[in-house]
N, C-alpha and C positions, 0 to 999 in steps of 0.2 A: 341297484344297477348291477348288471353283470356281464363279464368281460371276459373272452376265452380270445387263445391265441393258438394258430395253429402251427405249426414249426415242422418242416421237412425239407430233403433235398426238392430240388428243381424236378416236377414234371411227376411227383407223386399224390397229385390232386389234391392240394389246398385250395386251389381258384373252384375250382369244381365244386368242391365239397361247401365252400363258403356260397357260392352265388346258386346252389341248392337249397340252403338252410334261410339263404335272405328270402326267396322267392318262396318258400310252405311261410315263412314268417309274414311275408305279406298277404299272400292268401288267406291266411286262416285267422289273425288279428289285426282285423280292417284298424279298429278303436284304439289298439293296444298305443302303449310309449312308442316315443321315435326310435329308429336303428341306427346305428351309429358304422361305417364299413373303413376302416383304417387300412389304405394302400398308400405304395407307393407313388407319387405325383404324376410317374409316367403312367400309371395305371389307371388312373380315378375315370378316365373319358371312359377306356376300354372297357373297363367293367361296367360305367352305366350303357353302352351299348352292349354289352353280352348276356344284360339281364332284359331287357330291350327284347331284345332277338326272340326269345320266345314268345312262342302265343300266346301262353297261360299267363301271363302278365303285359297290361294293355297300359303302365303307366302305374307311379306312386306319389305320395307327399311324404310321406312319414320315413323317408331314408337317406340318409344324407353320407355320400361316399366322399372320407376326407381323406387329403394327404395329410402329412406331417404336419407341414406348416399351415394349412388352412385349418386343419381342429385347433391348431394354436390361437392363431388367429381367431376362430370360434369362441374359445374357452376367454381369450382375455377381455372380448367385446361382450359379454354374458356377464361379466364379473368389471365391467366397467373400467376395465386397466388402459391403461394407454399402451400401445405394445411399445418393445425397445426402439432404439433408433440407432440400425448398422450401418457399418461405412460403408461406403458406395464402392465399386473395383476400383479405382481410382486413387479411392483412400488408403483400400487394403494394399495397392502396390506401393504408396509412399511410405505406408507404414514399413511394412516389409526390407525396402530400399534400407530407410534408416535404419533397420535392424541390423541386416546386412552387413552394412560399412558400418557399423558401431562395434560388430561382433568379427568381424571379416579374419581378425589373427587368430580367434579361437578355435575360429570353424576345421573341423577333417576334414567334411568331404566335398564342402561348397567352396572351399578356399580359395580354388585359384578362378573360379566363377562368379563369386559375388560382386566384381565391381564392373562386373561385364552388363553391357547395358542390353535391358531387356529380360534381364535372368529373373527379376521378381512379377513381373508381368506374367511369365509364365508358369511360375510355382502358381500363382493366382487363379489365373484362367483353371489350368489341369482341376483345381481341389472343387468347381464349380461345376 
């Protein structure tokens, strides 16, 4: 198996250069292994419609464009694992809550915020 990552600023043709190298790959090893395309979640729709978009590609099976968390989700269901089980928002703001007023004198810079209601709801929401 082999795995290249490409790394640059914003708008120096990584998308490019990747949904080039998928589409000569699909053309030219009908047979070959599956492709594996690792984006970001907000990406995974866009890019299967930007590779779409051309004519020289009418359609594939052999490619599977993951986010983060669905190759996760891939890899654990392959491997027979049960995936974890995270708290819901609900849990993470009670959890948080408790943290909060448990730690409330130690804190600099939340300190006079933490028992203000609603302030964990919203650390929550944002990191989402």
């Amino acid at each position: 198996m082999q795995a290249r990552f490409l790394l640059g600023p914003a708008g120096s043709g990584k998308t490019f250069r990747c949904l080039a190298e998928v589409r000569a790959a699909l053309a030219n090893d009908a047979d070959d292994h599956p492709l594996v395309f690792l984006a970001p979640k907000q990406a995974t729709f866009q890019l299967e419609r930007q590779l779409l978009a051309d004519d020289s590609l009418s359609g594939y099976t052999r490619l599977q464009i993951f986010s983060f968390e669905r190759l996760a989700r891939f890899v654990l269901e392959k491997l027979r694992i049960a995936p974890p089980k995270f708290l819901s928002d609900e849990g993470r703001v009670m959890v948080l809550r408790a943290l909060l007023l448990r730690h409330a004198d130690e804190l600099q810079l939340f300190r006079s915020s933490a028992r203000r209601p609603g302030v964990p709801a919203a650390r929550v929401r944002r990191r989402n």
